[in-house]
N, C-alpha and C positions, 0 to 999 in steps of 0.2 A: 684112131688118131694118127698122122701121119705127121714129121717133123721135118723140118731141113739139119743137114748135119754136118760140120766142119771138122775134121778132123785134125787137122798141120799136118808137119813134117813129124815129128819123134812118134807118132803114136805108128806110121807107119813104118818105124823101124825099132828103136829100141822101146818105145814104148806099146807094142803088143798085148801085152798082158791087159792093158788100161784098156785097148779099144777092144777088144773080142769080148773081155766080162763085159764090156758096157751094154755092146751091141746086144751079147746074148738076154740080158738082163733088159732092155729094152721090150726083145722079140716075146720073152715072158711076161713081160705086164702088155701086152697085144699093142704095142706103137709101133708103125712103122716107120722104116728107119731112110733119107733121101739124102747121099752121100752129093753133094752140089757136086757140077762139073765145072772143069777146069779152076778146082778153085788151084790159088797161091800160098805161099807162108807170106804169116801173118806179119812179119819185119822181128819178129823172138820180144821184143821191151817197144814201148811207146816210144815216142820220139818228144822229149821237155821243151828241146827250142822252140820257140815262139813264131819262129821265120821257118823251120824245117816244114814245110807244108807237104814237100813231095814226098815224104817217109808216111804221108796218109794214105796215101791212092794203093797202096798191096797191100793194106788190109781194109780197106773199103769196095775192092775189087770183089773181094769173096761177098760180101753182102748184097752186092749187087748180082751177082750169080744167083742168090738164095732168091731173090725178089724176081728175076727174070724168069725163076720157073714158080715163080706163082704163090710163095710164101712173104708174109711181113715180121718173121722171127726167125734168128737161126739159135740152135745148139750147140753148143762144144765143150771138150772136156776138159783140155789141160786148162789152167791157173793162167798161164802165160796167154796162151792167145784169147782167153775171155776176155784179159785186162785189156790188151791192145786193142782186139775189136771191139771193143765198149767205148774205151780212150780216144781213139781216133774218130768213132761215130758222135760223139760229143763232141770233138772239134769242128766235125762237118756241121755240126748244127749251130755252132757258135754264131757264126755271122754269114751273110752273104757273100763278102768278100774272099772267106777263107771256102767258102763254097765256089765260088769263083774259080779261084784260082788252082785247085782239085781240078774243076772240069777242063780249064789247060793243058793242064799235065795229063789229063785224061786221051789226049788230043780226039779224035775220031769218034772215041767210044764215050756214049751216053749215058751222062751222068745223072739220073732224076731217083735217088734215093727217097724214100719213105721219112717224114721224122717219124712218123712211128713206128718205123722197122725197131725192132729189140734185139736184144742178143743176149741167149741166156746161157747160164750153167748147167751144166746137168744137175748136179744138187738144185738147182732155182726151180728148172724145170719139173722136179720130182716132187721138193716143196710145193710149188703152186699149181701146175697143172695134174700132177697125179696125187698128191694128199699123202702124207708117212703112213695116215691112218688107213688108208687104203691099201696098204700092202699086205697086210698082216694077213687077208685070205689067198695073198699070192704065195706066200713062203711055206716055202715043203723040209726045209733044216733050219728051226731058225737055232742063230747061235748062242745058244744058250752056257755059259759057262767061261765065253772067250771076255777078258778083258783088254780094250780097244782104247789110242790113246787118241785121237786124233789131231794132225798135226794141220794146220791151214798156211801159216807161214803168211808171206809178204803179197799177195797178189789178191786172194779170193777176197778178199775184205778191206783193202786200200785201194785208192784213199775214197773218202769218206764221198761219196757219190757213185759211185763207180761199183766198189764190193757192195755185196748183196746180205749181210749180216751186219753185227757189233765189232769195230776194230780192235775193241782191247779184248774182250770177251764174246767170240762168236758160240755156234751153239748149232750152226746146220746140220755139220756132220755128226755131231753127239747125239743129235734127234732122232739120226736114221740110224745107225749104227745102237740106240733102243732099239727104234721099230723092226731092227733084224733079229732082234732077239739077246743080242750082247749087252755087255756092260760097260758104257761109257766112261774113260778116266781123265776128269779134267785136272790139266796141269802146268805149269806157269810158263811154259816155253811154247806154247802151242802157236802164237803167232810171233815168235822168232824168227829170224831171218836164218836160214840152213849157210848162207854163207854163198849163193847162188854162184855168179860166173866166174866167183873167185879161186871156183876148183880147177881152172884151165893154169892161172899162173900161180895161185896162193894154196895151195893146196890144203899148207898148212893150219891152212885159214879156215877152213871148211871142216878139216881134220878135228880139230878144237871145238869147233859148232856140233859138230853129227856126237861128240861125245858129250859135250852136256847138256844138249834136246835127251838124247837118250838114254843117257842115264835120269835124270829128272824124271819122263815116263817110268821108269823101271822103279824108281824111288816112290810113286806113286801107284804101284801095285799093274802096273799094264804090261801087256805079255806081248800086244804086237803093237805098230805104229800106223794108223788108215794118212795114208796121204792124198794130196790130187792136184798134183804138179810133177812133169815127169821130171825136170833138174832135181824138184825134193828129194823124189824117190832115187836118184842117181845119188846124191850126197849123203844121204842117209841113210842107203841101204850098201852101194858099193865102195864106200868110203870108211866102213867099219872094218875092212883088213887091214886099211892103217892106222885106225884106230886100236886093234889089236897089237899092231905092235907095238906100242908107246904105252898101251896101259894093259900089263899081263890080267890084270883080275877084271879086266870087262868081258861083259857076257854078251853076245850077239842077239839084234833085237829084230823080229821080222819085221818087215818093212811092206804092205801089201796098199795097192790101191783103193778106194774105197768103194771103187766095183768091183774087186774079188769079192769083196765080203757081200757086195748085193748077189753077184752070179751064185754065187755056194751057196744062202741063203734060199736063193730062189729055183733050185736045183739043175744049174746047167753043168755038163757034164767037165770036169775034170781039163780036157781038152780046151773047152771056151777060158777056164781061170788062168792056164796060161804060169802056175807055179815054178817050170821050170824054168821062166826069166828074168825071178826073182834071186838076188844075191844071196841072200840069209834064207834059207829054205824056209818055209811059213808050217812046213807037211807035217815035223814032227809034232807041232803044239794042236793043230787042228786035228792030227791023229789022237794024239792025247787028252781033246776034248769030246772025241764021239765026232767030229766034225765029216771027215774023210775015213 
């Protein structure tokens, strides 16, 4: 099986860790992997204006890339540019009009999208076209021992057309993170909001969020946090040294994507998970599980 694959902007720099587990983790269950050309960043948030139409065309642009080389689906990882490129392909289908006025703005370049073109998640993808049940003859460590909290936050599952689970109660990630072998810990902060772009000017704001998502997890028995959004992972992974120092008795919680835990699982070497661009080192608890 061969996919198309969007990556963005963060995975090619701070977010590392997310795209090399993923990739490797892909190349293990035998899918290959089509990195589109020239794509764009995806605009980071949807655009709510009603009249904003031109905040559609760069991230309709990448879809249109995926379909020029011969695919009606593309793939991607982060939370954020799922939502956008799902969001704004739903606006392109809306009406003719707002079709229209896309291929304007388009000037030159030919606009004849698919409505069937999709865009999925990588969890949607793993759900539906590779099956949870079907991994279990792929995993060579499965993680037996680790308790996993899984965090989704504001993007994978709103709003209610768009996400690919239950808004108040999703259940994707907890399914996979069984099928790896761990133990799932649900807990009432999981689709909380981390306090997103409020860490550039509120920090404080974020500060407050990252400490009671995680302690909450922690209250509920989970040792690390699976996320799959690289701002989550920025606010609640490198935002607990200021949380350290506001509250001396908090305990540092690792913070891992939730294809570290497939890549480990599925025995890609060390080098593909990518731990050392992880804040809260993940190494000592998966050493202490048999993991590493």
């Amino acid at each position: 099986m061969k996919i198309a694959y969007y990556p963005g902007c963060t995975l090619k720099a701070h977010g590392k860790n997310f795209e090399e587990s993923a990739l490797c983790s892909l190349k293990e269950l035998g899918i290959e992997v089509f990195e589109i050309p020239r794509w764009n960043c995806c605009g980071t948030v949807f655009s709510l204006a009603a009249d904003d139409i031109i905040h559609h065309v760069a991230p309709l642009r990448n879809l249109i890339r995926a379909q020029e080389a011969g695919f009606n689906s593309i793939v991607t990882l982060c939370a954020m540019c799922y939502n956008t490129l799902k969001r704004s392909k739903a606006r392109y289908d809306e009406s003719s009009d707002v079709r229209d006025k896309i291929k304007r703005f388009m000037d030159e370049e030919k606009v004849n999208l698919n409505g069937s073109f999709k865009i999925l998640h990588y969890l949607e993808f793993i759900r539906d076209e590779i099956k949870f049940e079907n991994l279990g003859p792929k995993i060579v460590k499965p993680l037996r021992g680790l308790k996993v909290a899984s965090y989704y936050g504001c993007l994978l599952v709103r709003p209610k057309g768009i996400g690919f689970d239950d808004m108040e109660n999703p259940t994707i990630m907890d399914t996979l993170v069984t099928a790896l072998g761990a133990e799932p810990i649900d807990f009432p902060h999981k689709t909380e909001c981390c306090g997103a772009y409020q860490t550039v000017d509120k920090p404080q704001v974020v500060i407050q969020r990252t400490a009671q998502i995680l302690k909450a997890a922690r209250e509920r028995g989970a040792e690390v946090v699976a996320v799959s959004c690289p701002l989550c992972a920025f606010n609640l992974d490198h935002r607990q040294k200021e949380v350290r120092q506001i509250e001396a008795d908090f305990k540092p919680m690792p913070i891992l994507y939730f294809t570290q835990l497939m890549a480990l699982a599925l025995g890609c070497s060390e080098q593909s998970l990518r731990f050392d661009l992880n804040e809260v080192d993940p190494r000592p608890i998966l050493k202490q599980k048999g993991l590493i």
